[in-house]
N, CA and C of each residue as an Amber inpcrd file, in Angstrom:
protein
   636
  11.6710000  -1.4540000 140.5800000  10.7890000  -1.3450000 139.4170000
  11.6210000  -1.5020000 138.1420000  10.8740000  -2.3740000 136.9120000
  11.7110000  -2.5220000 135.9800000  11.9910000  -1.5290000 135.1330000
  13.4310000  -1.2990000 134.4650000  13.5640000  -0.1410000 133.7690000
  12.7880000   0.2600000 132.5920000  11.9390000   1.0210000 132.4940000
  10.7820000   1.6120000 130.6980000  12.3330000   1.1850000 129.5680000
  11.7810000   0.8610000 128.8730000  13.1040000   0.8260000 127.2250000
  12.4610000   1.4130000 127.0180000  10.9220000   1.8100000 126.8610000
  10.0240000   2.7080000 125.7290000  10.0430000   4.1060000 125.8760000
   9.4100000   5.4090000 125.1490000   8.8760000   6.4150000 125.1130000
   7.4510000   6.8710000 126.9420000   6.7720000   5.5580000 125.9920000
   5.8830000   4.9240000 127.4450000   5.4000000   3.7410000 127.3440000
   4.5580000   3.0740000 128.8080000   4.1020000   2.1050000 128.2820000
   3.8540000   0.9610000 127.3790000   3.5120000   1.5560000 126.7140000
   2.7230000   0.7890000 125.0890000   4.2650000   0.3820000 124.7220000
   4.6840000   1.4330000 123.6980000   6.0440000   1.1470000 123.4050000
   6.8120000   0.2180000 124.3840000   7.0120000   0.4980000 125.5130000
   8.4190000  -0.6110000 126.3850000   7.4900000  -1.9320000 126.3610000
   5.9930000  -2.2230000 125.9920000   6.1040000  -3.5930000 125.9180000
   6.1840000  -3.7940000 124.8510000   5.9580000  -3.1300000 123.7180000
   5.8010000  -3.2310000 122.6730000   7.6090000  -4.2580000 121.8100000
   8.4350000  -3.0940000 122.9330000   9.8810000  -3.2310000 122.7570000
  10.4110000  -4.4210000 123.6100000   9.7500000  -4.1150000 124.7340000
  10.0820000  -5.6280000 125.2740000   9.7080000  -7.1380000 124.5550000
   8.3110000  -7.3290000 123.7660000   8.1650000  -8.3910000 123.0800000
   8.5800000  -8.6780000 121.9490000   9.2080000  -7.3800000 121.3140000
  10.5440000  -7.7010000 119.7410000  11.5370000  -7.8410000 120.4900000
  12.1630000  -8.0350000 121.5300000  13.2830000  -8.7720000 121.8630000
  13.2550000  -9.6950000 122.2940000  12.0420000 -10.3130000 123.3540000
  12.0380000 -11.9200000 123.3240000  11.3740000 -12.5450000 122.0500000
  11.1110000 -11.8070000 121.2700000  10.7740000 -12.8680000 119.5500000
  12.6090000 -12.6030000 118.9330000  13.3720000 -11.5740000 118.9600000
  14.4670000 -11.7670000 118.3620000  15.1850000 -12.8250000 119.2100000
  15.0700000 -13.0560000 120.6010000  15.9840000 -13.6910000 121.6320000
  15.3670000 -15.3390000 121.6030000  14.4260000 -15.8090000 120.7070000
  14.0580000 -16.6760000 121.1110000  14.2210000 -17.2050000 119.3770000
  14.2610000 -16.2400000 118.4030000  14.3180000 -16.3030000 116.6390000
  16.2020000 -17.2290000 116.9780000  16.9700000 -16.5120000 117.6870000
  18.2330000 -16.5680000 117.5270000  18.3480000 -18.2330000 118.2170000
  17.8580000 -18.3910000 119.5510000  18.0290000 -19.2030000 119.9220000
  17.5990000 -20.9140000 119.4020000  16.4200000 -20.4100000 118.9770000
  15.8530000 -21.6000000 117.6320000  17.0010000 -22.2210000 116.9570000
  17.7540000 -20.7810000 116.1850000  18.7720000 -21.1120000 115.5810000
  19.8360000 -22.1120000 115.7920000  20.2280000 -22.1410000 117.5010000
  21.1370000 -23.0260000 117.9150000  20.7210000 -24.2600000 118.2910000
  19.3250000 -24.2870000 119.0010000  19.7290000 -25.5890000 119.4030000
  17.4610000 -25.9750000 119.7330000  17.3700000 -27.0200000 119.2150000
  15.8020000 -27.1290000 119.9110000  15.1870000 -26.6840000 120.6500000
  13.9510000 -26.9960000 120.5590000  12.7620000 -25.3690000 121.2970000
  12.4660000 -26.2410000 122.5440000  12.9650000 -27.8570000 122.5380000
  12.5540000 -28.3670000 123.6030000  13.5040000 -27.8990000 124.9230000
  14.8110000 -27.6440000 124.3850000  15.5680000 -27.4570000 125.4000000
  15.9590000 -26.0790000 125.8720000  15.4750000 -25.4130000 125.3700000
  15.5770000 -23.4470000 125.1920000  14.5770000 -23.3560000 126.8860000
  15.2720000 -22.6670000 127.6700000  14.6980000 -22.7010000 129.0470000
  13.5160000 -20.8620000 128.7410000  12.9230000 -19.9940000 129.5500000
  12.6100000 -19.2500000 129.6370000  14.0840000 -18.1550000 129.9820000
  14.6770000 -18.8440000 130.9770000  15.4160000 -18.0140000 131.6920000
  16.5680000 -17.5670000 130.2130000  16.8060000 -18.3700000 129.2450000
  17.6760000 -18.2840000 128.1620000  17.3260000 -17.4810000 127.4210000
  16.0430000 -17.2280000 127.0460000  15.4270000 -16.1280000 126.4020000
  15.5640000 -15.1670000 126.8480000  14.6900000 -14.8920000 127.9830000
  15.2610000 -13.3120000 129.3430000  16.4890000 -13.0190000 128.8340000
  17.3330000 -13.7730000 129.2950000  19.0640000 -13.5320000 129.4240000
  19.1110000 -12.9240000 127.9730000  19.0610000 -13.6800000 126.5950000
  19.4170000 -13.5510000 125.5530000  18.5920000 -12.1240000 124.9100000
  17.3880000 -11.7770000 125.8480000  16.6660000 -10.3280000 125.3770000
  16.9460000  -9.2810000 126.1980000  17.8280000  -9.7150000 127.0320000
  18.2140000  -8.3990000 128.1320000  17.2340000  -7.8280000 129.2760000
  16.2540000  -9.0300000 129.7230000  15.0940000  -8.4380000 130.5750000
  15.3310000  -9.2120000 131.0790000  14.4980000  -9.2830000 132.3860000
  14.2550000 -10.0730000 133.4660000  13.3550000 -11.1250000 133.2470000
  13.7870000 -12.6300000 134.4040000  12.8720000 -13.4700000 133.6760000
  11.0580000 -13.1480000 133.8680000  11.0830000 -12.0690000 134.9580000
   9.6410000 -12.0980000 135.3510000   9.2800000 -10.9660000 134.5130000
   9.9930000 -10.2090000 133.7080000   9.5910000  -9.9840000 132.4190000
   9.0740000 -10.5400000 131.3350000   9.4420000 -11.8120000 131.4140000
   8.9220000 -12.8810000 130.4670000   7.4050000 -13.3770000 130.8490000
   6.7200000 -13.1660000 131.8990000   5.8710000 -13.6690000 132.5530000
   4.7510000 -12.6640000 132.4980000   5.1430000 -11.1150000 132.2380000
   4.3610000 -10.4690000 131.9720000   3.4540000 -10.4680000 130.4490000
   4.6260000 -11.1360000 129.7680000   3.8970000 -11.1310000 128.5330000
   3.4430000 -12.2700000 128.0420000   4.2060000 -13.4200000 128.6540000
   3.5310000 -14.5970000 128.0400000   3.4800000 -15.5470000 128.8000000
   2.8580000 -16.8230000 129.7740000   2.3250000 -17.7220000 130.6040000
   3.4540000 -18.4870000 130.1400000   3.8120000 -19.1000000 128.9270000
   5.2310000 -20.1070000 129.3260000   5.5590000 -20.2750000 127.2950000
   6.6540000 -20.8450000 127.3730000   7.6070000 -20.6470000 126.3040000
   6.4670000 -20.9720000 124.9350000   5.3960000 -21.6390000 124.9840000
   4.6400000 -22.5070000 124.3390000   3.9950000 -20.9660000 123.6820000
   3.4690000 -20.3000000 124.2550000   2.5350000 -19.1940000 123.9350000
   3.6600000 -18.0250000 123.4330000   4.8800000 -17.8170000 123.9250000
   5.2700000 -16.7620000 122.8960000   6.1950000 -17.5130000 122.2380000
   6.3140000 -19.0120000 121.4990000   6.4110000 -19.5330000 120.4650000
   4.9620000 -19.0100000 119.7500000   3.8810000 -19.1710000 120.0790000
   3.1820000 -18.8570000 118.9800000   2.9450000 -17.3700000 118.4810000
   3.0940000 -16.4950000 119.3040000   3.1260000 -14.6520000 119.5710000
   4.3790000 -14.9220000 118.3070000   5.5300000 -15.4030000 118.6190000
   6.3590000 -15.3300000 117.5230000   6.4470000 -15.7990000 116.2130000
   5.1970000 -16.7890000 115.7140000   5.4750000 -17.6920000 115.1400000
   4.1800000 -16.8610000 114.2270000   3.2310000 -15.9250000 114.5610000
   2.2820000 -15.4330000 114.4920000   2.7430000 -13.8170000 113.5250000
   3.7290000 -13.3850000 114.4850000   4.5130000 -11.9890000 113.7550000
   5.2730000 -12.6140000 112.7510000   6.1690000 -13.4790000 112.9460000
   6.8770000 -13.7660000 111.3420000   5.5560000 -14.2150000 110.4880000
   4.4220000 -14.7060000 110.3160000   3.6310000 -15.3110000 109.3230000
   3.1350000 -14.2250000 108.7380000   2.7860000 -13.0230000 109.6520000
   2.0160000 -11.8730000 109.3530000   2.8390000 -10.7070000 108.4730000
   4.1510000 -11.3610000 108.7790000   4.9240000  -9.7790000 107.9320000
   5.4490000 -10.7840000 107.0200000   5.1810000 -11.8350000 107.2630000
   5.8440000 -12.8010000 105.6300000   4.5110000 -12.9870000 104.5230000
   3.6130000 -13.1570000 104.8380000   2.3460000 -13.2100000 103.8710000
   2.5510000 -11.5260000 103.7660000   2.7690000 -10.9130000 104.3770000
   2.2670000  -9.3640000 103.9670000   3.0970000  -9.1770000 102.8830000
   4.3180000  -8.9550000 103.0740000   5.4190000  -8.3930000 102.1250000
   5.1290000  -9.2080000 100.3410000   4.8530000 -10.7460000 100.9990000
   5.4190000 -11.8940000  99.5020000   3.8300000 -11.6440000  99.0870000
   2.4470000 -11.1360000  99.5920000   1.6020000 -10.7310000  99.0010000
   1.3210000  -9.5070000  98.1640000   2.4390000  -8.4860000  98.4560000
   2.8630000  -7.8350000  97.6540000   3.7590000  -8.0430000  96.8510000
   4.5080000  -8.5310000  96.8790000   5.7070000  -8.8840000  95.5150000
   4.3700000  -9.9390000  94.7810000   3.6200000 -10.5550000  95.1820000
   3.0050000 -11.4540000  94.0560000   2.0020000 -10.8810000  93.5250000
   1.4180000  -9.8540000  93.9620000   0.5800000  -8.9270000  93.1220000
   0.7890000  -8.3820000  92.0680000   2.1460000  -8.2920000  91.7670000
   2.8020000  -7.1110000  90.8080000   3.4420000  -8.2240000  89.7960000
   3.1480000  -9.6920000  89.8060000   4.2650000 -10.7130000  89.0560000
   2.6900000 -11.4550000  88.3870000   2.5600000 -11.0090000  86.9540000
   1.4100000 -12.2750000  86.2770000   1.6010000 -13.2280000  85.9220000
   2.7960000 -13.7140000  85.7580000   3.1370000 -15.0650000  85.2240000
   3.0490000 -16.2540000  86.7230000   2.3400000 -17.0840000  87.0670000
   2.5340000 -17.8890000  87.8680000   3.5460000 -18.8230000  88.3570000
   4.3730000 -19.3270000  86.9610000   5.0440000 -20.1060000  87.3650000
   6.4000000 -18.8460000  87.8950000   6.3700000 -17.6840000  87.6450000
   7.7330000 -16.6700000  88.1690000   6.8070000 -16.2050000  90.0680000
   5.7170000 -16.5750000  89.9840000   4.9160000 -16.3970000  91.4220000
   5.3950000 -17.6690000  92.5080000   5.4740000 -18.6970000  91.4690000
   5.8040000 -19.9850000  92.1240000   7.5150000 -19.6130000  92.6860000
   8.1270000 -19.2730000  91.6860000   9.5790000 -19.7040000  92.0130000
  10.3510000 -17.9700000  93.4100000   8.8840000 -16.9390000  92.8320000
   9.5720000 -15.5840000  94.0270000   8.4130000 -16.7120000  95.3850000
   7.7320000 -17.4370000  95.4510000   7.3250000 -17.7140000  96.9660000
   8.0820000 -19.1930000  97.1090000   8.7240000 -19.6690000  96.3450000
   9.9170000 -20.4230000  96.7770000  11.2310000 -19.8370000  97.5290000
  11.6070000 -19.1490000  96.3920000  12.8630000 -18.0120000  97.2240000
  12.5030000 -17.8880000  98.7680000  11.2090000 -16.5410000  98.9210000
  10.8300000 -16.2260000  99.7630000  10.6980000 -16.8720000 101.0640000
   9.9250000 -18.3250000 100.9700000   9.9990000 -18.8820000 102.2490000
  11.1950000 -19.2460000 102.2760000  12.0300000 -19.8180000 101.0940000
  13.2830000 -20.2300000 101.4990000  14.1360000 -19.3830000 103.2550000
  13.8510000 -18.1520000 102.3260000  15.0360000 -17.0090000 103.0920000
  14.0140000 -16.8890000 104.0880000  12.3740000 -17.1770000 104.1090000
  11.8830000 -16.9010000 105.7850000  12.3830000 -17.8030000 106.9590000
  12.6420000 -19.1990000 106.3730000  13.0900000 -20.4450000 107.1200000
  14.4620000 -19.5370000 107.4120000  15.0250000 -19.3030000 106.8230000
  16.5410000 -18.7980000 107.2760000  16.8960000 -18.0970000 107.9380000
  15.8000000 -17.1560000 107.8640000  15.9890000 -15.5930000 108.6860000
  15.5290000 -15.9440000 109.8960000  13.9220000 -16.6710000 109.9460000
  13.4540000 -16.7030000 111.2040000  13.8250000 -18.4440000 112.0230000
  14.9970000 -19.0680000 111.3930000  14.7580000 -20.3330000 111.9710000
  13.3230000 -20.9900000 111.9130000  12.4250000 -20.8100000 111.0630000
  11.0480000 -21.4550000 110.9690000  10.8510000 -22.5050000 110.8050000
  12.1910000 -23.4340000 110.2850000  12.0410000 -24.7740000 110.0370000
  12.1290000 -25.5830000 111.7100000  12.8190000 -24.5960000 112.3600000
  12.9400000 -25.6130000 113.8790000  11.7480000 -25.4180000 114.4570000
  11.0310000 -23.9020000 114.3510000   9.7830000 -24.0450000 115.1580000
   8.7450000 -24.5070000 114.6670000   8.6690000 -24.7400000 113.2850000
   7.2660000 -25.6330000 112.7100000   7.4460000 -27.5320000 112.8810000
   9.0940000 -27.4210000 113.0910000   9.0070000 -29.0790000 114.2000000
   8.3840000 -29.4280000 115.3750000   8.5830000 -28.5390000 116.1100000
   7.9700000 -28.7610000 117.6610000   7.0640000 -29.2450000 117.9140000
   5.7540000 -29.4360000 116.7450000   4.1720000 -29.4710000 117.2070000
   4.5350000 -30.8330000 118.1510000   4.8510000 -31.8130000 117.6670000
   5.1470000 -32.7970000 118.9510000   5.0670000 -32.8920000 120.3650000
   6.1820000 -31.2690000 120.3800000   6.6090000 -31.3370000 121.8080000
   5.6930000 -30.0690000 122.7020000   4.4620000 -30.0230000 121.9190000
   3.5490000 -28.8780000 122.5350000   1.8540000 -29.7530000 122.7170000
   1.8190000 -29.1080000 123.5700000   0.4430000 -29.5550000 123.6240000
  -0.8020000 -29.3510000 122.2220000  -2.2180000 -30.2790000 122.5160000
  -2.5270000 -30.6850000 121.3410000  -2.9390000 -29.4310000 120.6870000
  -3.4570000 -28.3740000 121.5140000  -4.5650000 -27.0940000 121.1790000
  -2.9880000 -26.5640000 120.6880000  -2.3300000 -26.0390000 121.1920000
  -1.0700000 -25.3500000 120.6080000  -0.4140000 -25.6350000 119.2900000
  -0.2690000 -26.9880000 119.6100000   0.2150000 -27.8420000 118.1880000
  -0.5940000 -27.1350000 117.1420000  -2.2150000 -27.0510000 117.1430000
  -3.0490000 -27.1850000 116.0320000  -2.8670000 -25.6370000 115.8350000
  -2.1580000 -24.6370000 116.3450000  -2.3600000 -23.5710000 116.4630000
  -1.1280000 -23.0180000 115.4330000  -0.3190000 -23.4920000 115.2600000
   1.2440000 -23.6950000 114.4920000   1.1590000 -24.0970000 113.2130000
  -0.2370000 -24.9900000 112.9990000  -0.7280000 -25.4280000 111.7110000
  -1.4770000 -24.6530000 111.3770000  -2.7480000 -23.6620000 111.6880000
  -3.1910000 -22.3230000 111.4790000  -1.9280000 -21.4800000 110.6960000
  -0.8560000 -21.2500000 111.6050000   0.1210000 -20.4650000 110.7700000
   0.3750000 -20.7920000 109.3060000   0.7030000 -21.8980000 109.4770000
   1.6770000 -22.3320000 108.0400000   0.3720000 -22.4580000 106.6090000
  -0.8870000 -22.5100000 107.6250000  -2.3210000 -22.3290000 106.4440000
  -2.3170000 -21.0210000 105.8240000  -2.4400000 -20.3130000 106.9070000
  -2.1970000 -18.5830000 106.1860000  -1.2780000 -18.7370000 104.9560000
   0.1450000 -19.2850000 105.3310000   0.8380000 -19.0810000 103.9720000
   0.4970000 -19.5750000 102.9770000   0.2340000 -20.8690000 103.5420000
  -0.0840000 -21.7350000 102.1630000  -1.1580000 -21.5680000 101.7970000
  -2.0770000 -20.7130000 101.9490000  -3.1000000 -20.2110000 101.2410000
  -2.9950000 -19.1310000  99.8580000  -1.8210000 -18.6590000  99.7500000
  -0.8050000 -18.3020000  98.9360000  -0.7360000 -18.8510000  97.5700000
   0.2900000 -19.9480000  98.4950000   0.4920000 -21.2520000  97.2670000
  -0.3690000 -21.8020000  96.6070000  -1.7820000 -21.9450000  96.9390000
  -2.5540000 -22.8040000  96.2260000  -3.3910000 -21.7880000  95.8310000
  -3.4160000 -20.5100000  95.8220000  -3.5740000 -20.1100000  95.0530000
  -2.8100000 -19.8540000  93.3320000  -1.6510000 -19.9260000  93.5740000
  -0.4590000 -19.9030000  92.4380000  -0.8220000 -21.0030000  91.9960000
  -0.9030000 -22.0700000  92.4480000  -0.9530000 -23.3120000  91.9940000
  -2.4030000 -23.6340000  91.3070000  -3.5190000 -22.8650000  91.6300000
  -4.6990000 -23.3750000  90.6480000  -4.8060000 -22.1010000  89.6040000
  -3.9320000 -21.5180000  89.4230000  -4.1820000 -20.4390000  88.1690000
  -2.9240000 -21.6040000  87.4410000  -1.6630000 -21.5480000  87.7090000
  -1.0560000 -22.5640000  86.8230000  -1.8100000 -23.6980000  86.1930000
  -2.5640000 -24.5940000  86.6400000  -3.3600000 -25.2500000  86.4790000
  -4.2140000 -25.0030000  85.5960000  -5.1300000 -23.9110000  85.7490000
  -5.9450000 -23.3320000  85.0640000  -5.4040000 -22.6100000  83.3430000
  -3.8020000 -22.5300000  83.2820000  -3.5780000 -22.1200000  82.3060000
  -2.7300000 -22.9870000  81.4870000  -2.8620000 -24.1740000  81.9210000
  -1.9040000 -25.5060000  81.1910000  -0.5670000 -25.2450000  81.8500000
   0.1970000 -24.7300000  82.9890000   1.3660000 -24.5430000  82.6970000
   2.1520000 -25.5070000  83.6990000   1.3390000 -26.5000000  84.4830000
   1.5350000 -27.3960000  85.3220000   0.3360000 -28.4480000  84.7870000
   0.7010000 -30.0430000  85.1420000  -0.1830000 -31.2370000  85.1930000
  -1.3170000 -30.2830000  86.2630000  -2.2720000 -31.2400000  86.0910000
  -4.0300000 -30.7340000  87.1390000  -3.2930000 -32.1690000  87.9590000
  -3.4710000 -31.5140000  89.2210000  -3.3600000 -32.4770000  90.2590000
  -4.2290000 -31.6460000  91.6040000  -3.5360000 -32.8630000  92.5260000
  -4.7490000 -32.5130000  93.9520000  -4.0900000 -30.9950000  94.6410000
  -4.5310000 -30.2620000  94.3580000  -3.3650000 -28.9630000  95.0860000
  -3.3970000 -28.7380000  96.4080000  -3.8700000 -29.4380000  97.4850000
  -3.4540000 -29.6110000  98.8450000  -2.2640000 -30.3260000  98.5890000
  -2.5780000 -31.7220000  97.6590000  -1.4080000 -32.7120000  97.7430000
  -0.3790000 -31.5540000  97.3620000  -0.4380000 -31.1710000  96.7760000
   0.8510000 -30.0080000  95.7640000   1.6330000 -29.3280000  96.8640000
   0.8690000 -28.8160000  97.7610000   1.1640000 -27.6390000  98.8360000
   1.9890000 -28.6690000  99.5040000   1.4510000 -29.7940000 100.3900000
   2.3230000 -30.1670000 101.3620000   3.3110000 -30.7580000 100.6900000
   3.4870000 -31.1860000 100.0440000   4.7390000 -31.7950000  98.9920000
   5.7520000 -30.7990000  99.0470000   5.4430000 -29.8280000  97.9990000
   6.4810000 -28.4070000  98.5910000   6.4650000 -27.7230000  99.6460000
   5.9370000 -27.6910000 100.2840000   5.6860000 -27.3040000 101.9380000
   7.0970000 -28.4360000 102.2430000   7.0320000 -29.7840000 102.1080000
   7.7890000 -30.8950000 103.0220000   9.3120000 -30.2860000 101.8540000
   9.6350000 -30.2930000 100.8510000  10.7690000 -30.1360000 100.0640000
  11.1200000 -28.9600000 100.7140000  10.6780000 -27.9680000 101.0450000
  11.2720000 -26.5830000 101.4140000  11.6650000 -26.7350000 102.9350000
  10.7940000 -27.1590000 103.4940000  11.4740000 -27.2430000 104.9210000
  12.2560000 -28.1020000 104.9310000  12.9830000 -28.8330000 104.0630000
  14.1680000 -29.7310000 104.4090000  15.3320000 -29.1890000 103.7740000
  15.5820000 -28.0540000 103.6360000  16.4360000 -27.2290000 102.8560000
  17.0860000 -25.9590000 103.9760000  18.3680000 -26.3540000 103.7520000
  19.2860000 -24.9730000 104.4630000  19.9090000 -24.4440000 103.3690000
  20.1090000 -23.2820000 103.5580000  20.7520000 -22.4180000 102.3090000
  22.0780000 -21.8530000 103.2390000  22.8210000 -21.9090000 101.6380000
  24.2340000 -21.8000000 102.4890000  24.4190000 -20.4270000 102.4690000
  25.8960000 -20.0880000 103.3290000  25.6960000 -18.5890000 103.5860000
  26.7210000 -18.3790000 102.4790000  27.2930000 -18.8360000 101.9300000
  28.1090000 -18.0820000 100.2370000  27.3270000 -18.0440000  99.6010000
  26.9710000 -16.6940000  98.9960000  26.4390000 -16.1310000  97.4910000
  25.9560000 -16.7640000  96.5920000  27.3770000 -17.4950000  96.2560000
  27.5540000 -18.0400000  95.0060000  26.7560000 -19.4280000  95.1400000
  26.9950000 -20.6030000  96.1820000  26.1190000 -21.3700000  96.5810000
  25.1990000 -21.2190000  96.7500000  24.8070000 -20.6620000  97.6240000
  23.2000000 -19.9780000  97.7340000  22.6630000 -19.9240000  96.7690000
  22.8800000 -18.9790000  96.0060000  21.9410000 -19.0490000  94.1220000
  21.8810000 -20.3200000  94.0140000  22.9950000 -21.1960000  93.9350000
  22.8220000 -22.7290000  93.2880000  22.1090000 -23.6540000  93.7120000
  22.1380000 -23.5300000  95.2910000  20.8350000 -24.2300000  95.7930000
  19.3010000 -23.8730000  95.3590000  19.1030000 -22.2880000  95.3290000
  17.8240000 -22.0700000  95.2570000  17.5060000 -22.2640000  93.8480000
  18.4150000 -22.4880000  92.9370000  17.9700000 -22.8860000  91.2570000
  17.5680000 -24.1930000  91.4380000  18.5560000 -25.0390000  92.5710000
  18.1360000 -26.0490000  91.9620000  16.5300000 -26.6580000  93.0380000
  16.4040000 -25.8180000  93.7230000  15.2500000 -26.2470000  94.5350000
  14.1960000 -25.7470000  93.9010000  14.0570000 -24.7300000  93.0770000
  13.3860000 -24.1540000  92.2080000  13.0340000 -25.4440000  91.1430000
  13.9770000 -25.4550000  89.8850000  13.8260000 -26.6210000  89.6300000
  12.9370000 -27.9550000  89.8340000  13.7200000 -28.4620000  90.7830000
  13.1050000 -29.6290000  91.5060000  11.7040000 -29.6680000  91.6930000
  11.0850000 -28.6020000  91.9920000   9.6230000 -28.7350000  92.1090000
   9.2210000 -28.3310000  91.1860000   9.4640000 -27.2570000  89.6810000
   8.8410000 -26.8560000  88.8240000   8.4820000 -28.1340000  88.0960000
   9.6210000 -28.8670000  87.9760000   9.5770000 -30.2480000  87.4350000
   8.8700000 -31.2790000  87.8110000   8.5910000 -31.1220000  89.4880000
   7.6220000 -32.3550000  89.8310000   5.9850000 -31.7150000  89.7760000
   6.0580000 -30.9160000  89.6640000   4.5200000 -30.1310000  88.8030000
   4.0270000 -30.2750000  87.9430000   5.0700000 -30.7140000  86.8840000
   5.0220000 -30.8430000  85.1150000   5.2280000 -29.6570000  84.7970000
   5.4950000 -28.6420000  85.0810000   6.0910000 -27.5930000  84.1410000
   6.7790000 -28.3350000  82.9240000   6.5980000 -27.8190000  81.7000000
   7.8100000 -28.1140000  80.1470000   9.0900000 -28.1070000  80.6620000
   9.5980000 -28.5470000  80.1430000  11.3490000 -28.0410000  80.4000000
  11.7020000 -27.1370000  80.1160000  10.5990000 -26.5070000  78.9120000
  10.6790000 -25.3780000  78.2880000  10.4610000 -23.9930000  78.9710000
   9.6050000 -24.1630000  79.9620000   8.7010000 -23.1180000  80.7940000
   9.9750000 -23.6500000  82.0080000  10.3510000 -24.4080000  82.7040000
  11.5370000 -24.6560000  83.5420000  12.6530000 -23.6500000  83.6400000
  13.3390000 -23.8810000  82.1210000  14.7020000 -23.2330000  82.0480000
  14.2100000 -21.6700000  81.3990000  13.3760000 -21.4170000  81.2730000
  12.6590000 -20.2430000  80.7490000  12.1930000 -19.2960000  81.9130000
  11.9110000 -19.8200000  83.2560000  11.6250000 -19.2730000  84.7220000
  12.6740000 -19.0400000  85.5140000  13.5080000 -20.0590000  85.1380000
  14.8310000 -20.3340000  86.4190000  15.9750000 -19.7720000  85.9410000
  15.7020000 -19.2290000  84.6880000  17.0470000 -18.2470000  83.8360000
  16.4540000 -16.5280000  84.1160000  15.3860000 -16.2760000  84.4200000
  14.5910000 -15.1570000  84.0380000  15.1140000 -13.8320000  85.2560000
  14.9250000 -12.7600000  85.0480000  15.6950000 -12.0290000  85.7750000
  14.5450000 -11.7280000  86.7820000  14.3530000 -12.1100000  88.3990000
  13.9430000 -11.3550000  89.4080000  13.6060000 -10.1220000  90.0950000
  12.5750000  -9.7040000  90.3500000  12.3340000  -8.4110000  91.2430000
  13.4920000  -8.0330000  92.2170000  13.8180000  -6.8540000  92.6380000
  15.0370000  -6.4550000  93.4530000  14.6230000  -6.9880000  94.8540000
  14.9660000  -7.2100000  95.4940000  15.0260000  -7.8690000  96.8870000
  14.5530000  -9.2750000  96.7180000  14.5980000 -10.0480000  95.7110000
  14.1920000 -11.6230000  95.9410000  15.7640000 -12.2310000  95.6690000
């Protein structure tokens, strides 16, 4: 019989499925989701592979179990930091940061590649995710709009545009780089928005909430 990690029940699966989402977050990291076996996950979460089977039918479904918990505690948290920020274009540049460092933390840029290599219902299920967030964004994006502080454009077009600029971005692990990338990725899109130059260097100089 397999060993409880938990208190009881509830908890040891509870505990068992934050370690194949950390064992499978890490593995993203190294190398494609096409080639990541089940048995690599097990191994890499410290359970058995027919542990893996209890909780999820095959790698496809707790890609999405995982892909589902990072969306849910990433809209949660950056829906609170944007509640408390009235200026839009400083809303724009903390949910730039933000996904930045979610792609980083959770490897999200490798698993929002895959739809390809998943079947069609699954695929469409990965695009559900990334709607939640970007339901976010376009919200930021039609109050800017609404207050002159960006050109009026199509704001789906807007979303996937920065949606496609952000996921092609790694942030480096020095400090000092790091800031420099995210100014200038900041930037880069305030500018292809029409932000002023004025409202630009006026956002991207401005001092941040503590944890962004």
């Amino acid at each position: 019989m397999p060993k409880i990690i938990g208190e009881s029940l509830a908890s040891h699966r509870e505990l068992t499925r934050a370690r194949l989402f950390e064992a499978l977050g890490s593995l993203l990291g190294e190398q494609s989701f096409e080639s990541i076996t089940l048995s690599e996950i097990a191994a890499r979460a410290g359970v058995g592979r027919t542990a893996v089977y209890n909780h999820f039918a095959d790698k496809e479904v707790l890609l999405l179990a995982y892909m589902r918990r990072v969306t849910e505690q990433f809209t949660r948290v950056l829906a609170e930091r944007l509640e408390a920020e009235p200026d839009p274009l400083m809303s724009l540049r903390i949910y730039i940061r933000s996904h930045l460092q979610m792609i980083s933390r959770y490897h999200v840029k490798t698993s929002m590649a895959v739809g390809k290599q998943m079947t069609r219902e699954n695929a469409s299920h990965l695009h559900d995710h990334a709607g939640v967030v970007g339901e976010l964004l376009i919200g930021i994006l039609d109050e800017a709009m609404e207050r002159g502080l960006i050109a009026q454009q199509n704001t789906l077009g807007a979303v996937h545009l920065i949606h496609a600029t952000l996921q092609g971005q790694r942030l480096p692990r020095d400090p000092a780089r790091r800031e420099s990338a995210l100014a200038l990725v900041e930037t880069f899109i305030l500018r292809g928005l029409g932000a002023s130059e004025e409202s630009v260097c006026h956002v991207t100089s401005a001092s941040l909430p503590a944890g962004e």
